[in-house]
C-alpha positions as CSV (number, residue, x, y, z in Angstrom):
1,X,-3.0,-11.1,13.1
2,X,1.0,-11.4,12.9
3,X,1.0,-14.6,12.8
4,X,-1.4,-15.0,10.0
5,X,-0.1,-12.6,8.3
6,X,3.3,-14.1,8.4
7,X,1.6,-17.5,7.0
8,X,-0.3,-16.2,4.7
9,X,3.3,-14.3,3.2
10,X,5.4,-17.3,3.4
11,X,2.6,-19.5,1.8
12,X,1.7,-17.6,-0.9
13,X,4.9,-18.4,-3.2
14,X,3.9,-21.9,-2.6
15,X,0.3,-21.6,-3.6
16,X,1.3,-19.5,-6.5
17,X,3.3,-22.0,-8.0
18,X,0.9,-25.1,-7.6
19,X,-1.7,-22.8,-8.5
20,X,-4.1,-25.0,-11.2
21,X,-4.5,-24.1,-14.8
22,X,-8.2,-25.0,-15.0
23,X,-8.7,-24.3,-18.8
24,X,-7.4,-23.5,-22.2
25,X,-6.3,-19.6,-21.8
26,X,-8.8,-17.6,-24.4
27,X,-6.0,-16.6,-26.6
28,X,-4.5,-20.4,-26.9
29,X,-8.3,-21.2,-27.8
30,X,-8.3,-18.8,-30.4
31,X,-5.2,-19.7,-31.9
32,X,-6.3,-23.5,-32.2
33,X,-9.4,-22.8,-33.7
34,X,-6.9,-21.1,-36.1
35,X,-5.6,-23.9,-37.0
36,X,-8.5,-26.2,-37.4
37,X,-9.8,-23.1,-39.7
38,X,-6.8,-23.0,-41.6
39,X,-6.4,-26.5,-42.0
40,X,-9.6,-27.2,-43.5
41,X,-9.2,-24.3,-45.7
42,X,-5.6,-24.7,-47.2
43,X,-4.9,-28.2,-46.8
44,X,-4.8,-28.9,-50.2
45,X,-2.9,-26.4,-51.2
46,X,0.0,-27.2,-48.7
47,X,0.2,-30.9,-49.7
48,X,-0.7,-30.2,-53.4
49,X,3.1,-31.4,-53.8
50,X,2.0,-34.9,-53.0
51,X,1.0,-37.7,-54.9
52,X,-2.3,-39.8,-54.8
53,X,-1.7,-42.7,-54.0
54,X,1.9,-42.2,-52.0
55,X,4.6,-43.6,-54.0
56,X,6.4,-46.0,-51.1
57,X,9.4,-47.7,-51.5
58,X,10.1,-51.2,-50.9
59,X,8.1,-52.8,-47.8
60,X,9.1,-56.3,-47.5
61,X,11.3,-56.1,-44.7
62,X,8.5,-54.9,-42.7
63,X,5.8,-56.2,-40.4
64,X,3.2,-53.2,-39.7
65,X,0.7,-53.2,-37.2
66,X,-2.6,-50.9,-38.0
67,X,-5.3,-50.5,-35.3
68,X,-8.9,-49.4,-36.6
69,X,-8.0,-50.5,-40.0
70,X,-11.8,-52.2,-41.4
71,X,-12.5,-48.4,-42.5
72,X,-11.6,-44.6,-43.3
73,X,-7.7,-44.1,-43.1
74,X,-6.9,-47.1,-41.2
75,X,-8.1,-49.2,-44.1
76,X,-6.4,-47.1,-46.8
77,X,-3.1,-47.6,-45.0
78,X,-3.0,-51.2,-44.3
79,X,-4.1,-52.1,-47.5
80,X,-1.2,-49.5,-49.6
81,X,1.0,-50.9,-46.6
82,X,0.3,-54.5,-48.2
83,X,0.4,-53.6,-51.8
84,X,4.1,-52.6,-51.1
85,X,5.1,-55.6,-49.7
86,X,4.8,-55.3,-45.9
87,X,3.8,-58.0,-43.9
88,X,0.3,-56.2,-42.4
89,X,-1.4,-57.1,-39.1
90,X,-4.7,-55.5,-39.3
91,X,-5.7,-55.1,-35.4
92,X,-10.0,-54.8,-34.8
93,X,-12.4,-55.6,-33.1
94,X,-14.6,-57.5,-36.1
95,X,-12.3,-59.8,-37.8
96,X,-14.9,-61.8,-39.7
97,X,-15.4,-58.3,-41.7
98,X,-11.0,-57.6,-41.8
99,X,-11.1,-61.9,-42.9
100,X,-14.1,-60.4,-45.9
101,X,-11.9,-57.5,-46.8
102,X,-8.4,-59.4,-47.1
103,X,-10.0,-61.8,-49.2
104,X,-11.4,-58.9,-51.6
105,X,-8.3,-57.1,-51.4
106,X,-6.4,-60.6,-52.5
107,X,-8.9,-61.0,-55.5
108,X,-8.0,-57.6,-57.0
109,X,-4.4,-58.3,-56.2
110,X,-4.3,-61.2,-58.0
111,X,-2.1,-61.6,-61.0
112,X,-0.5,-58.4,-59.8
113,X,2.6,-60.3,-58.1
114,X,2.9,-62.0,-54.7
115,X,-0.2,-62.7,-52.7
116,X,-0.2,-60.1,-50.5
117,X,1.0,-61.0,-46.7
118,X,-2.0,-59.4,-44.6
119,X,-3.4,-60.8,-41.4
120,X,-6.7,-60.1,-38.9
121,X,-6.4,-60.1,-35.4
122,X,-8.9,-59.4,-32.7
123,X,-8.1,-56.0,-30.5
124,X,-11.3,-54.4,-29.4
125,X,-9.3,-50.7,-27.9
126,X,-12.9,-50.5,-25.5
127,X,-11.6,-53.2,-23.1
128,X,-8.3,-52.9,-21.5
129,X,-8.3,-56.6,-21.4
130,X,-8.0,-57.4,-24.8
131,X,-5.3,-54.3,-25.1
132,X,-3.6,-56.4,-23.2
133,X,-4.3,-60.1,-24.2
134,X,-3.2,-58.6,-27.5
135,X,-0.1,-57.2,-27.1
136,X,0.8,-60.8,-24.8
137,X,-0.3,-62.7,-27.9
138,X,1.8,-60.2,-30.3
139,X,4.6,-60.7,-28.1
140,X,4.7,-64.7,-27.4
141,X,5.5,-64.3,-31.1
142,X,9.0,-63.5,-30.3
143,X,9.4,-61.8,-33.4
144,X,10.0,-58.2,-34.8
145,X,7.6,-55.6,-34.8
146,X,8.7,-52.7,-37.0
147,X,5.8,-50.5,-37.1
148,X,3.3,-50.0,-35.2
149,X,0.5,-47.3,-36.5
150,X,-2.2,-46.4,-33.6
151,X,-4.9,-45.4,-36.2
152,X,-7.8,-46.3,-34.7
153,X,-10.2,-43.4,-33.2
154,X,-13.1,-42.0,-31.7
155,X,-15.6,-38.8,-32.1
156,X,-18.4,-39.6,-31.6
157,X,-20.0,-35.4,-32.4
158,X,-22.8,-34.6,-30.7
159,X,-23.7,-38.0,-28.4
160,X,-23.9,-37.9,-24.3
161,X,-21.3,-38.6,-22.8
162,X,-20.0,-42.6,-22.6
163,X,-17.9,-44.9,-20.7
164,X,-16.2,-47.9,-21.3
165,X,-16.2,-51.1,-19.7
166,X,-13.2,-50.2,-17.7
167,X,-14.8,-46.7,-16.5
168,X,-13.3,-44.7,-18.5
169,X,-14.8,-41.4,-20.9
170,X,-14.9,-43.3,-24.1
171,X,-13.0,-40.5,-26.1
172,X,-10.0,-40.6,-23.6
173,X,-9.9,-44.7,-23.8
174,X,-10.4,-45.3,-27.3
175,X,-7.7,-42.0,-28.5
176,X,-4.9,-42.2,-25.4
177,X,-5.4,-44.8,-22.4
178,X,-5.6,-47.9,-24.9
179,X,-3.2,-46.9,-27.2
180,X,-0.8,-45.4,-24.8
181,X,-1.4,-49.3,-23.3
182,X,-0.4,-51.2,-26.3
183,X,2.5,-48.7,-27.2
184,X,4.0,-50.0,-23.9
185,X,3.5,-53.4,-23.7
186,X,4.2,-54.0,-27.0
187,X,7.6,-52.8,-26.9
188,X,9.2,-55.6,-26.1
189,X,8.7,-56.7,-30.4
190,X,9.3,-53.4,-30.9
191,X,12.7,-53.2,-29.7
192,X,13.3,-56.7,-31.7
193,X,12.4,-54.8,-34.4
194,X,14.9,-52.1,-34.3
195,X,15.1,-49.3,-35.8
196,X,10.9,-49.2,-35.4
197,X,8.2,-47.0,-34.9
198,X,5.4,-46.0,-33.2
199,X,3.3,-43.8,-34.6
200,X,-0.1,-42.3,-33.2
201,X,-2.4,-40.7,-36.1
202,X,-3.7,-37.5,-34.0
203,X,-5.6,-34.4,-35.3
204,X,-5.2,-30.8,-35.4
205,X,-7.9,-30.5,-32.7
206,X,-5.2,-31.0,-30.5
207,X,-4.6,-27.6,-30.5
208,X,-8.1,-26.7,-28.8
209,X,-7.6,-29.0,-26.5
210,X,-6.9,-29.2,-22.3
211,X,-5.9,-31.8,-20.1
212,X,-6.6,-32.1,-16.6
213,X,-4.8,-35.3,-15.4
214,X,-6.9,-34.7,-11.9
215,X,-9.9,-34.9,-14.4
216,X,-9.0,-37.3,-17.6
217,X,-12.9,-38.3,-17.9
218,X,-14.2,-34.7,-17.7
219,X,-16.8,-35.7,-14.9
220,X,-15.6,-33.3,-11.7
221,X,-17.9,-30.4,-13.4
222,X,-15.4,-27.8,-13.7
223,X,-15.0,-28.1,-17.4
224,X,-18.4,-28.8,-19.2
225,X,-18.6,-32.0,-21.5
226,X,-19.3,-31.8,-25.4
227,X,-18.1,-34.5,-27.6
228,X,-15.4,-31.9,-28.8
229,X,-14.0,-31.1,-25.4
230,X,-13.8,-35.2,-25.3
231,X,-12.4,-35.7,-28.4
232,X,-10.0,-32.7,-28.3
233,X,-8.5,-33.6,-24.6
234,X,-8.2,-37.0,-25.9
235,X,-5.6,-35.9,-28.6
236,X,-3.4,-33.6,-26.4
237,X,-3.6,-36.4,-23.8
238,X,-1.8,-38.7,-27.0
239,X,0.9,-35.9,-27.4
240,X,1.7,-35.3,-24.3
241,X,2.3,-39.1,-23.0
242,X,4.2,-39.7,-26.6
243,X,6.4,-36.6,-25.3
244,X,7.2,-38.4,-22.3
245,X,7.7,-42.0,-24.3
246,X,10.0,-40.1,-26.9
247,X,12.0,-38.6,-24.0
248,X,12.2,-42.3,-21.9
249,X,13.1,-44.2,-24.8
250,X,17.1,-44.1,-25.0
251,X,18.2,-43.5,-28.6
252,X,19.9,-47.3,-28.4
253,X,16.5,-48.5,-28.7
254,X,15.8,-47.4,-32.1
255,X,12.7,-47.0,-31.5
256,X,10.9,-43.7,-32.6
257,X,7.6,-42.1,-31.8
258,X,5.6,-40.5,-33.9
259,X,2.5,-37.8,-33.7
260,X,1.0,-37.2,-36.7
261,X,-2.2,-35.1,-38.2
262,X,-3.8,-36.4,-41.7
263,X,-5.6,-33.1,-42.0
264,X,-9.6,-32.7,-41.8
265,X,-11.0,-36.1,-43.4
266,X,-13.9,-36.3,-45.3
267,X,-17.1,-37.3,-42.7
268,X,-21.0,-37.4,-42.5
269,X,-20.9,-36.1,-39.1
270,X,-20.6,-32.2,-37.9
271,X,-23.5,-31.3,-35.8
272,X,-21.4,-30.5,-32.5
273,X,-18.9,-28.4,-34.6
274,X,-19.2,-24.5,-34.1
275,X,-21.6,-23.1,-36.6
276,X,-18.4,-21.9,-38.5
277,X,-17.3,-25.0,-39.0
278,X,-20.5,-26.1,-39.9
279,X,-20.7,-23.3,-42.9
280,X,-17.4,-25.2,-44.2
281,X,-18.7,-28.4,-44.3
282,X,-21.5,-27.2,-47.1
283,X,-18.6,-27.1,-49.6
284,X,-16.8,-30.4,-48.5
285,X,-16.1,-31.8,-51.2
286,X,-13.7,-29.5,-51.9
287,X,-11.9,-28.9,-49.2
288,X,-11.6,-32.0,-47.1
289,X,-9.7,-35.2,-47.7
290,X,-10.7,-38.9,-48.7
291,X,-9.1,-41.1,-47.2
292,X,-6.9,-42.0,-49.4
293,X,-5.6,-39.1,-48.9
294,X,-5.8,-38.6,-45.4
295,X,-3.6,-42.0,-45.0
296,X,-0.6,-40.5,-47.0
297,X,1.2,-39.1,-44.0
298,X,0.7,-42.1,-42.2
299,X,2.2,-44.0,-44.8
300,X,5.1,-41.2,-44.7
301,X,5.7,-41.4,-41.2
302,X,5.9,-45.1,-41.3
303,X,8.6,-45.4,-44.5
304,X,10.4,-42.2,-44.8
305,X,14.0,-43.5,-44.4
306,X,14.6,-39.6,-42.9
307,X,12.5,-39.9,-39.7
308,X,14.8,-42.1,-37.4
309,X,17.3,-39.3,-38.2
310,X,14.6,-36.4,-37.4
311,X,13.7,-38.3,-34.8
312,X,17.4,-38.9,-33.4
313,X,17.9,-34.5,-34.3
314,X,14.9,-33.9,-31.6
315,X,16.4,-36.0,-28.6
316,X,19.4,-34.8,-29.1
317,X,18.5,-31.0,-29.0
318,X,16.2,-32.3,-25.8
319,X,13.0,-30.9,-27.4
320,X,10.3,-30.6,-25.2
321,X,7.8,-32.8,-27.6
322,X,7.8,-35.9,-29.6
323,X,7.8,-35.2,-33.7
324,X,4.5,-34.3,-35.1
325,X,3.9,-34.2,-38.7
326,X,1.3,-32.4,-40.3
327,X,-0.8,-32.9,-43.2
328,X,1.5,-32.0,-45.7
329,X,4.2,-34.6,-44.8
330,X,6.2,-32.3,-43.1
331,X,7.1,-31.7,-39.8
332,X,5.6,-29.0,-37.3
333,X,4.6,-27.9,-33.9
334,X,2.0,-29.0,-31.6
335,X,-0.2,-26.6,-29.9
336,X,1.4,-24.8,-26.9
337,X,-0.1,-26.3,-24.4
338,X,1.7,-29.4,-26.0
339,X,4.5,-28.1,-24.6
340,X,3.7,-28.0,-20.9
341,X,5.7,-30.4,-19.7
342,X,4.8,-30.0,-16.0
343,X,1.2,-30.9,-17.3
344,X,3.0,-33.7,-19.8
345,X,4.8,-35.2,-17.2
346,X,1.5,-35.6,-14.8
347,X,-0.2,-37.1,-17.5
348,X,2.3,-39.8,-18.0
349,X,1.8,-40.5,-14.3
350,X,-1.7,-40.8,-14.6
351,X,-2.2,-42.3,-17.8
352,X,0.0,-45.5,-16.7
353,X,-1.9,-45.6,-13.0
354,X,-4.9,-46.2,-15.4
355,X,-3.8,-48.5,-17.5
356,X,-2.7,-50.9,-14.6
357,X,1.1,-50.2,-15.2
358,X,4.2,-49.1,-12.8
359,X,6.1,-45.7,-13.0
360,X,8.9,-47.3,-14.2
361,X,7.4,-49.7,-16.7
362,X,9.1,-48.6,-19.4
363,X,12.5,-48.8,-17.9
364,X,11.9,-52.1,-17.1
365,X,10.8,-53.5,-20.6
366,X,13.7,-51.6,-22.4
367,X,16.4,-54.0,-20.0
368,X,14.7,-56.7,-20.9
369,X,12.2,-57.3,-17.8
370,X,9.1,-57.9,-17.4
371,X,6.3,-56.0,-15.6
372,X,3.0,-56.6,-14.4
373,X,-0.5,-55.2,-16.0
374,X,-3.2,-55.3,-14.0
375,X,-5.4,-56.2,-16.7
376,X,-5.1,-59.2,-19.2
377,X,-4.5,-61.3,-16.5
378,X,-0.9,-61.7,-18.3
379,X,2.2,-60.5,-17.1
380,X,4.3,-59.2,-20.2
């Protein structure tokens, strides 16, 4: 009995300290739901202050890259993108119906100055493959990328859960693996671009949100699946590998990342929302965004001459998290499970074993070398 009890005491310190958080605590739940309430509820107040459209300055220096950009904010943003000047790269899966839209969008534009300087190409964030054909055929460019806006998303409220081609939970590929991919590998134009940015349009659901990085596709049974848990995991997921990317990236680079929430766009879908939630969507109208609003703080976060700066502030105070700007153009704090940087840390980890890249893949590409992907059948 000595002898086990003098394990048992000299393990238990161990034990204790890898002991695994296996949920959001009830209080951090709480909290989010907070600030998805209060979000819905005062988002136009706070950003009463800005205008609609987004006055932006001069963009012709720029060459932007929007994912998910055929509809909703994605759209609004590469097309106000354009209108300013910006050389746009609008990155989708159905480029016949980007080609239709450019050509509309050129119509109206005519007579209003330059043609603008827009472009489709094929990225289908499903398949890891063309994540990664994509970012080779970006790169063989050799030219600058200044901005590069993950936009493109998932919720898909209320369906079964879904995988992707590659075997992964459809929320966690389409919202974090893929773009956590392209962020990567596409750094090398990036870099040319310098000072750039990478920003990743997230969502205040974040904040109800919990990631297991044992667990990314919610299947081992401890946590049960809802599009929500999906879709919310997904987010923090983004956050917390953007933490790690903001941390990794030295500030010689010039390359910023960027977390961003538009606020609570307006959509036809809300059936897996809590009934709450539900009440508020009655009176939509109201108080949720078009998307023409919803893309002004993307449009911020990708011309504000003050975010390299902000940016540069954060690293060097070592905060724990990348920026995050909220609705209102200004800046703000993730959840506080954003902040778990043990769990931010392992997710990095993970989130490149997934995506076919090393540890030290980002070291790597900012000296100038090249690493291996295990999909795309490209080395980068």
């Amino acid at each position: 009995m000595s002898d086990e009890t003098a394990s048992s005491s000299s393990q238990s310190p161990a034990a204790k300290k890898k002991k695994k958080k296996e949920s959001l605590g009830w209080m951090d739940w709480m909290r989010g739901w907070s600030s998805v309430f209060g979000e819905i509820l005062f988002q136009r107040i706070t950003a009463s202050h800005l205008l609609n459209p987004l006055s932006l300055p001069p963009l012709n220096h720029l060459t932007c890259l929007v994912t998910g950009s055929t509809s909703g904010i994605g759209r609004q943003t590469a097309r106000q993108l354009a209108e300013g000047g910006a050389h746009v790269v609008m990155a989708v899966r159905n480029t016949k119906a980007a080609q239709e839209m450019i050509q509309q969008w050129q119509n109206e534009w005519s007579g209003k100055g330059l043609p603008l300087n827009i472009e489709a190409m094929e990225l289908d964030l499903l398949s890891l493959d063309s994540v990664a054909r994509f970012a080779h055929a970006w790169n063989a460019r050799l030219g600058p990328l200044h901005v590069l806006i993950n936009n493109a998303g998932i919720f898909a409220m209320g369906e079964a859960q879904k995988f992707s081609e590659d075997g992964y939970e459809q929320h966690m590929q389409v919202n974090h693996l893929a773009p956590s991919l392209l962020s990567v590998l596409l750094l090398p134009s990036l870099i040319r671009g310098s000072p750039s940015r990478i920003i990743n349009v997230n969502s205040v659901m974040h904040s109800v949100g919990f990631v297991d990085p044992d667990d990314m596709n919610v299947v081992s049974g401890s946590r049960k699946y809802s599009s929500v848990v999906g879709y919310s995991s997904s987010k923090l997921a983004q956050i917390m590998f953007s933490s790690i990317l903001f941390k990794k990236l030295p500030l010689e680079t010039g390359v910023s990342v960027i977390c961003l929430s538009p606020g609570v766009v307006l959509t036809n879908v809300a059936r897996d929302l809590p009934r709450f939630l539900q009440a508020l969507y009655a009176v939509i109208p109201y108080f949720i965004f078009s998307p023409q609003e919803g893309c002004r703080c993307s449009l911020f976060s990708a011309t504000d001459p003050q975010i390299p700066e902000y940016w540069e502030t954060l690293k060097n105070d070592d905060w724990p998290v990348c920026p995050f700007i909220s609705q209102d153009c200004r800046p703000t704090n993730p959840s506080e499970e954003a902040h778990n940087t043990e769990t931010s840390h392992r997710v990095w980890e993970k989130t490149l074993e997934l995506v076919g890249l090393s540890l030290d893949a980002v070291e790597k590409l900012v000296e100038g070398e090249s690493v291996k992907c295990r999909y795309g059948s490209q080395d980068e």
